[in-house]
N, C-alpha and C positions, 0 to 999 in steps of 0.2 A: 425934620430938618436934614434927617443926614442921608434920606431918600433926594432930596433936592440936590445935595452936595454929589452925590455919587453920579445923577446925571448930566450935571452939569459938566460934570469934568469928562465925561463922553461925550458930551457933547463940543466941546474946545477940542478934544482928540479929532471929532470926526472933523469939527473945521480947519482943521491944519492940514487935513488930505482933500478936502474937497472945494471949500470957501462956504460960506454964509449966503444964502438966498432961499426966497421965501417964493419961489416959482424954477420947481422942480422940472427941468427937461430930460426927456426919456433916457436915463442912464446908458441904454443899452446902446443906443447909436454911437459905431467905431469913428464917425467922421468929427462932431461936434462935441461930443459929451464923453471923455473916457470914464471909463468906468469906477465909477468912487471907491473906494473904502469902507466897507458896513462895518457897524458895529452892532454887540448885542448887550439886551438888556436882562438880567433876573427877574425872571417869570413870564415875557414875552416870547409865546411859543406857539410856534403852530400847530395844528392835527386834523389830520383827514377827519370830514363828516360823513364820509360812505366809501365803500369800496365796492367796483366791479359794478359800474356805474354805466347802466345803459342806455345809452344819447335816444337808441328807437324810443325808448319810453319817456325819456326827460320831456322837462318842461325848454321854452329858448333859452331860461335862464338856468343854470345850473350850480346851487352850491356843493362847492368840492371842498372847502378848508373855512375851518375856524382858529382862529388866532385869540389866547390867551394876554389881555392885557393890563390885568389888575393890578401887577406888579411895577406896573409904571408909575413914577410922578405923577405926584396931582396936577390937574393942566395939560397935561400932555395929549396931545393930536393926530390922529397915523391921518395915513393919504395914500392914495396909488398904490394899492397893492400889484402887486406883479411875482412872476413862476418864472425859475427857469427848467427847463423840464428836459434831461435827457430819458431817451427810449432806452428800456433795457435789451440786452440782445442783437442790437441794429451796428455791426460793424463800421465805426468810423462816422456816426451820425455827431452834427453837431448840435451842439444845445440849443434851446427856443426860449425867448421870452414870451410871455404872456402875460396880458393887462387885464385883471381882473374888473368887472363892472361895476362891482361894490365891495368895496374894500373892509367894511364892518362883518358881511358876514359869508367873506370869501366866495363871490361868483361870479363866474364866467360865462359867456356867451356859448352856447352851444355850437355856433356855425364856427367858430373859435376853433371848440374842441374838436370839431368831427375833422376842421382843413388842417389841422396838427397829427392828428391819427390816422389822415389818408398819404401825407408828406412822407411819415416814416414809415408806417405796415400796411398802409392800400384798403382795401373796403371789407375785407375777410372782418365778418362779426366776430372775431375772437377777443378774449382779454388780453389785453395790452398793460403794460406795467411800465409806468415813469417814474424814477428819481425825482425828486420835486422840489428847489430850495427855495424859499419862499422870502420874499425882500416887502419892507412895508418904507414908506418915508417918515417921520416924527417930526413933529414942529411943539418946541417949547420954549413960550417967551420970546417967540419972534424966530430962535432959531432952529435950525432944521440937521435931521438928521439920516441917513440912510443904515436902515436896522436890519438886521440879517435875524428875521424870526425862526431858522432851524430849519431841517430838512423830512422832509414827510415821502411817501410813498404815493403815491395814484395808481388804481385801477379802474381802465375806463372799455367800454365796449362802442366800435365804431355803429352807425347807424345803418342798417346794411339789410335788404331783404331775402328771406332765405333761399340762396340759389344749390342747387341740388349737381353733383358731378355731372349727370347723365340725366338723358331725356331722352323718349319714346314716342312716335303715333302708336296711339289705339287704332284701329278699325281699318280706314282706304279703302284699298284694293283687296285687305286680306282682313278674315273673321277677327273679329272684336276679342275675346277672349284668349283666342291664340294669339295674336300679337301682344298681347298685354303678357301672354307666359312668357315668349320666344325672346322678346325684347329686340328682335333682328332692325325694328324698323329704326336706329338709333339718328337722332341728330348728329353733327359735324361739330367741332369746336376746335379752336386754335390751342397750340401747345401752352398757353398763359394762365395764369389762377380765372377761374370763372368771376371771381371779381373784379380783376382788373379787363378780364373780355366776359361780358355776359351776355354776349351773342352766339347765340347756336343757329342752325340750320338744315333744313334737310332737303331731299326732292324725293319723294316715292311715286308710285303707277297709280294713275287715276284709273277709279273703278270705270266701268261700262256705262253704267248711268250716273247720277251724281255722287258724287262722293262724299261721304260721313266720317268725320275720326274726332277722335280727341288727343289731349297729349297730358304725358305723363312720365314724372319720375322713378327712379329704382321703389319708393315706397311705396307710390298711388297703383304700377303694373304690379306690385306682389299684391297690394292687398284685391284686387281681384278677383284673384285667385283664392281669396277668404270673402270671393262675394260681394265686398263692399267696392262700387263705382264711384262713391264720393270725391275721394284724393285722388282722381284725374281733374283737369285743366278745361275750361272752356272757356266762351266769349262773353266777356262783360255785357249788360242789356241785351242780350239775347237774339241778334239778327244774327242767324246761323252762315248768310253767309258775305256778313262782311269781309272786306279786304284786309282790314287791316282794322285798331283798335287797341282794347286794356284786356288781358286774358286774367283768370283768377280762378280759387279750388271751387267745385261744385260746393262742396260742405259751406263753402261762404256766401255762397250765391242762391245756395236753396233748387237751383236745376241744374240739369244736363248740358244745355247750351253748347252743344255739341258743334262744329266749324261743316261745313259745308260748301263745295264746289260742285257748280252747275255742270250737268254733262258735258262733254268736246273737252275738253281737255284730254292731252296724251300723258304729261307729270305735272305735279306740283310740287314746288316749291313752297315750304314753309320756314319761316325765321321769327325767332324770337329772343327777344331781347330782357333777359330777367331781373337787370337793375331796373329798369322800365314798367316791368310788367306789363311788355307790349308784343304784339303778334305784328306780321303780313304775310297770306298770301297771293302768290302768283298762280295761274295757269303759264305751264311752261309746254309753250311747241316749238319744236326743232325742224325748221325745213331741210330736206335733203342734199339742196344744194346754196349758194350765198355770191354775189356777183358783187365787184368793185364797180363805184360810176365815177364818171371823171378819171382825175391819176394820170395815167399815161394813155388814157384811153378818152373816150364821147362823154358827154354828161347824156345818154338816153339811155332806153331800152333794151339795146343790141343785148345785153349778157355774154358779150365776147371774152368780158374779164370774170374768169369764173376762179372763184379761191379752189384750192387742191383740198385732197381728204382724205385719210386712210381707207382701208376698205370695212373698217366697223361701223359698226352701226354709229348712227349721232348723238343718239343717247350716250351709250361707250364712251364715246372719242368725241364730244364738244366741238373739237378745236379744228379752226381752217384755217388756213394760210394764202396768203397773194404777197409777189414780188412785184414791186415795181421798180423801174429804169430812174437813178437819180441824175444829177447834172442839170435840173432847174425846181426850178419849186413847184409843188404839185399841192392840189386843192382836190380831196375826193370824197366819198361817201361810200355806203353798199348797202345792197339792199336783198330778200330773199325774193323770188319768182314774182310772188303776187306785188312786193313793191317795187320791181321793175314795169310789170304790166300797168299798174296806176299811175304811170308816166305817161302813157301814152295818153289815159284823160285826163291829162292834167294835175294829179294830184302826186307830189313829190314829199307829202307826210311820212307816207309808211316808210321812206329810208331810213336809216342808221346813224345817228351823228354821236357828238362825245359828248358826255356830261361836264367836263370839265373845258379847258381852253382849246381851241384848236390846237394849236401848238404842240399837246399835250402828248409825249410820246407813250403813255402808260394810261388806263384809269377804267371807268364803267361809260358803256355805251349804252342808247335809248332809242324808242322812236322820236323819229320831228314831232311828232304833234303830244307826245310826254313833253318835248322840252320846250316845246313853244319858240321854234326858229330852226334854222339849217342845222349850226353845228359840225359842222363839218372840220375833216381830219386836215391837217396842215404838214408838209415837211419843206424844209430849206431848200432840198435839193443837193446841198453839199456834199453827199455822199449817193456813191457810185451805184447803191440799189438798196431798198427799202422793204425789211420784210414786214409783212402786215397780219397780225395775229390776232383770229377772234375766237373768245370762250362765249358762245350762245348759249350755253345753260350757266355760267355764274355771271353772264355779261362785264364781259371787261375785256380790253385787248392791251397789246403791246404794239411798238411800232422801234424796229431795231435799224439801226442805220449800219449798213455791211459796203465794209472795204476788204475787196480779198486778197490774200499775198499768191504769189506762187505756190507755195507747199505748204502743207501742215503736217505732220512730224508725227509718227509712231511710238509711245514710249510704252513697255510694259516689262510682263516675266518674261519672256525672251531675252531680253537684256539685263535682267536684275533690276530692271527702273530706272539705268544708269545711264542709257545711252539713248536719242534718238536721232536715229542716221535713215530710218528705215523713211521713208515719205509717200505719200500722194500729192499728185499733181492737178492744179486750176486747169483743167479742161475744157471750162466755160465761161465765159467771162460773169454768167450768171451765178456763180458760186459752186458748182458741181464739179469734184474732187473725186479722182477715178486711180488708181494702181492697185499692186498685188502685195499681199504683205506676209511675210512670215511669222507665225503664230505658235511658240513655244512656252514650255513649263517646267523648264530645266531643273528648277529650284522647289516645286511642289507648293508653289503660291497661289497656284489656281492659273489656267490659263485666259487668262484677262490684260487688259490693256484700257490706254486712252491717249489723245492727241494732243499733242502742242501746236500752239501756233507760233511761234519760236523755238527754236531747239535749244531743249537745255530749257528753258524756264518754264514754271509755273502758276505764271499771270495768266490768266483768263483761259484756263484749262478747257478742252472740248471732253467731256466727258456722256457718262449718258443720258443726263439730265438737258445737254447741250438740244437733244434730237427731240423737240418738243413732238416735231411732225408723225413720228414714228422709226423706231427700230426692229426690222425683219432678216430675214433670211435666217444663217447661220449664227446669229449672235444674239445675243438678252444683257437685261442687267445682273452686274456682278456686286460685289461687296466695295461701298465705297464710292459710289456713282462713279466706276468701272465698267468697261465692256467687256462681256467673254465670250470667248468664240466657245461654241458649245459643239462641233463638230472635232475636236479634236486637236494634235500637234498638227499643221502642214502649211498650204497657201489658201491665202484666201483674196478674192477679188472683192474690193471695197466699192461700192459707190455712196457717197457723203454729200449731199446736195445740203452748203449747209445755207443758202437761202429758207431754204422749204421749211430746213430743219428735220431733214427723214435721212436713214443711212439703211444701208443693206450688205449686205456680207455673205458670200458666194462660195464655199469651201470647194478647192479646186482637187478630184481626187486623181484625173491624170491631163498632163499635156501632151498631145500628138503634135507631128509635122503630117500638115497635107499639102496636095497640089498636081499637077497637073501628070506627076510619076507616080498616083496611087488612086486614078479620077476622082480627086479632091474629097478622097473618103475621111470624112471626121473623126472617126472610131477604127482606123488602122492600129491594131495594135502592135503591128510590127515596123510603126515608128513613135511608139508611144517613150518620152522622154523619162529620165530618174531623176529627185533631188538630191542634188548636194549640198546640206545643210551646213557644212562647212564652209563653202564660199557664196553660197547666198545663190544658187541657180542648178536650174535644169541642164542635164547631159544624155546627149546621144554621140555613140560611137560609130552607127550603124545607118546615116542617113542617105535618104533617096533620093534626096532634093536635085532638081534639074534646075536647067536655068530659065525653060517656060514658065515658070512662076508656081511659089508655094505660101504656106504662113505657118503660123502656129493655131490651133484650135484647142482648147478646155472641156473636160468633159464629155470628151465622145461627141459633142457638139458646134454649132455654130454661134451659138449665144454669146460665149466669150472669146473673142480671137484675137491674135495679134497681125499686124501687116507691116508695112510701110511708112511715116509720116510723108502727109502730100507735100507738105509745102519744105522739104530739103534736098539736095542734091542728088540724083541717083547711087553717085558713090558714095553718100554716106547714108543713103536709106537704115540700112541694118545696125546704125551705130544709136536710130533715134521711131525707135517705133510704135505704135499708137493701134489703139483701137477698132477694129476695120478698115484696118488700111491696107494701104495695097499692095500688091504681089510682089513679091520677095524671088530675089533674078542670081543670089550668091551661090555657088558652088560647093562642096566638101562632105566630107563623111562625118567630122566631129563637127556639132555644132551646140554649142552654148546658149542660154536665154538667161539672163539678169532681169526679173522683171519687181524685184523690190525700192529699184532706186538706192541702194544703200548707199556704192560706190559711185553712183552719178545723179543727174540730175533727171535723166533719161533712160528709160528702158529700152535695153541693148541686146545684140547678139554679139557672138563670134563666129567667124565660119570656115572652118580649117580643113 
């Protein structure tokens, strides 16, 4: 009787915070149902039935908690078990409910558990550890009650198959053995836990004839080396050279099942996927060169639009580039050699289209007859020129829409970081940016630099990351996707095409005056100019200049010269001068060159 008495009067307790009903809706919902009031009862408790409890091996059904109820009233009835389960560790995570399947002998749904343990710690098979408080309902004599059965611990193991940091080809192009010690032939992977990306990738040189390898972890390439081939990786069912498929350990498969690619190929590509446990390869050919159709050009044959290339190799350097004219909408495609030529029979498969929308300014490119239709690249037109970017060994391109200003902006250690006054000027309406720049290290910061395209801000920095096309001459990269002039403190003549996306950098080690008082000798060094790093320009005290016509020349050369701008007035020729241009008619013995822009907009002389 006085077991009756006691719950009874927990039970009035819990209905003054909650109300009386005998259809229980999910407490947990913030919109309909706040959150009751539990109460607890002596002897109704809960306790983990296992710990460090691994879902790989569970059943779908999993008991995790038994709940202690002897202690209850006679009569008395639970219902709807439910968890609320904080992760331990997990900064700022909020609690979860969970609705157990069966409430008598505490179990959960596995598909439950593993979308709760991938929410807060991702797929990594480690143990995981939840706080657990455990709520049951009670119905006695009609009425009902919300019981707070006690707080328990969970350790649970996500479902997860064993991905390995690192992987290897055995064999290719190169001795089986050795590549299994060397380890060189490594897959690719993104900077994220191999659980949340378990895609790797490689491309190695196909052999001469066809080619044989396996693949392999840090464990499977050592144990080689103790002779055992087993824990390397081969092809499920055994057709050595499917494309694609389920890969798995020898030791499980009982063979070799080694992967194989038919002669002709120049590399391949291999990717595998190890949540999956799935392969594809590619034969991968690089043609030498890659042609736009349509665009601003014919939809045929011709090959007039031919994308640009550094001078490496294709393998090296993937990547080609084509500008096209915006100002209406363009519709194009491209294709390599041979799928220009099967234009002419007819056949417009072999080009290039997108995998994704037309429209699509980024994504992976295929052939027409992969994608089953045109596919073809799309732009609005809105924008004044369109650079067109393709990566032939990872297939994918970009498509950047380029509006250019007048100047882009020098900023680096020369100035402390502080200033950019120095510029290059739009010399083409195609995006090719040409001046001279001075190149200092005042501070011991390294002599490096990068561009604004505003002065003074650092939105959309041109640095050297900027220059997909390629970066030559005098300059590399520095620390910080940085340029640095690697020729030293002095001038250097820029050219910046940043359509293309290529820069080049010219270290200037003297400026002469030539002209028709020295028979237009480039390499006079008895009017070879000094800098004055102080006011930003070249001085001669000693000049020969006549008024039949002279310029400035670089380098003992004629590669870089300065002249005249065509299109300004004669009397102001010398106040606005330009690159091959022409003959210079001013008089004087001192004569001045400003050819950084600092102080104007215009590279200048004086001529005194």
């Amino acid at each position: 009787m006085k077991k009756h008495i006691l719950f009874g009067g927990m039970l009035l307790l819990a209905a003054m915070f909650t109300g009386c009903t005998e259809d229980f809706k999910d407490w947990a919902d913030p919109i309909f149902n706040p959150e009751p009031t539990a109460i607890t009862i002596p002897g109704v408790t809960a306790s983990a039935v296992a710990q460090n409890v691994d879902l790989a091996k569970a059943d779908e059904a999993v008991r995790l908690i038994s709940v202690s109820t002897s202690s209850a009233p006679e009569g008395t009835t639970f219902d709807k078990m439910r968890i609320v389960v904080t992760p331990e560790g997990v900064d700022g995570a909020e609690p979860k409910t969970i609705q157990a399947i069966s409430t008598t002998d505490g179990t959960f749904s596995k598909e439950t558990l593993q979308e709760m343990i991938l929410e807060y710690f991702g797929r990594r098979p480690d143990v995981r550890t939840f706080d657990t408080q455990v709520y049951l309902d009670g119905v006695y004599q009609g009425q009902a009650a919300f019981i707070d059965a006690g707080s328990v611990q969970l350790t649970l193991i996500p479902e997860a198959p064993k991905i390995s940091p690192n992987y290897y080809i055995v064999g290719g192009s190169l001795d089986w053995a050795a590549s299994a010690a060397s380890k060189e032939q490594k897959f690719r992977h993104s900077d994220l836990d191999v659980y949340e990306d378990p895609v790797f990738s490689i491309i190695i040189d196909a052999a001469d004839g066809d080619t044989w390898f396996a693949i392999g972890d840090d464990e499977g390439c050592d144990a080689v080396g103790n002779g055992d081939w087993s824990k390397l990786m081969g092809i499920v069912g055994g057709d050595n050279k499917a494309t694609e498929g389920s890969l798995d350990y020898r030791y499980n498969m009982g063979a070799d099942n080694s992967f194989c690619v038919p002669a002709g190929a120049k590399k391949i590509r291999v990717t595998i996927d190890m949540m999956e446990q799935t392969f594809k390869v590619e034969a991968v050919n690089i043609a030498d060169s890659y042609y736009l159709v349509g665009g601003n050009g014919s939809w045929s044959s011709d090959k007039s639009q031919k994308f640009t290339h550094s001078d490496k190799d294709v393998f090296d350097d993937p990547v080609f580039t084509y500008v096209l004219t915006g100002g209406s909408e363009l519709w194009f495609a491209f294709g390599d050699a041979d799928a220009l030529d099967a234009i002419d029979n007819g056949d417009w498969n072999q080009l290039f289209g997108t995998k994704g929308a037309s429209e699509d300014l980024g994504g992976s490119f295929d052939r027409r007859y992969n994608l089953g239709g045109d596919h073809s690249f799309h732009v609005d037109g809105s924008a004044k020129f369109y650079r067109f970017t393709i990566n032939v060994l990872d297939m994918t391109y970009t498509i950047t829409p380029l509006n250019f200003e007048p100047f882009i902006y020098f900023i680096g250690a020369t100035d402390g970081w502080s200033q950019a006054e120095q510029k290059l000027a739009l010399t083409d309406d195609s995006g090719i940016y040409t001046g001279y720049i001075y190149c200092a290290d005042p501070n011991g910061w390294g002599n490096e630099f990068k561009f604004q395209r505003v002065a003074g801000s650092w939105d959309d920095e041109i640095n050297f990351g900027t220059f997909t096309g390629g970066v030559s001459g005098d300059f590399v990269e520095g620390g910080g996707g940085n340029i640095k002039a690697t020729a030293g403190e002095g001038i250097y003549y820029i050219e910046a095409d940043m359509a293309t996306g290529t820069l080049k950098g010219t270290r200037i080690t003297n400026m002469n005056l030539v002209g028709n008082f020295n028979g237009w000798n480039p390499a006079d060094d008895a009017q070879q100019m000094t800098w004055d790093a102080e006011n930003y320009c070249y001085v001669i005290t000693n000049a020969g200049v006549t008024a039949d016509g002279w310029k400035f020349t670089a380098n003992n050369d004629w590669g870089i010269n300065l002249g005249g701008n065509d299109s300004v007035e004669p009397s102001m020729v010398i106040d606005d001068l330009a690159a091959n241009g022409k003959n210079l008619g001013a008089v004087g013995s001192t004569i001045k060159l400003y050819p950084t822009r600092k102080n104007s907009d215009k590279i200048y002389c004086t001529v005194e």
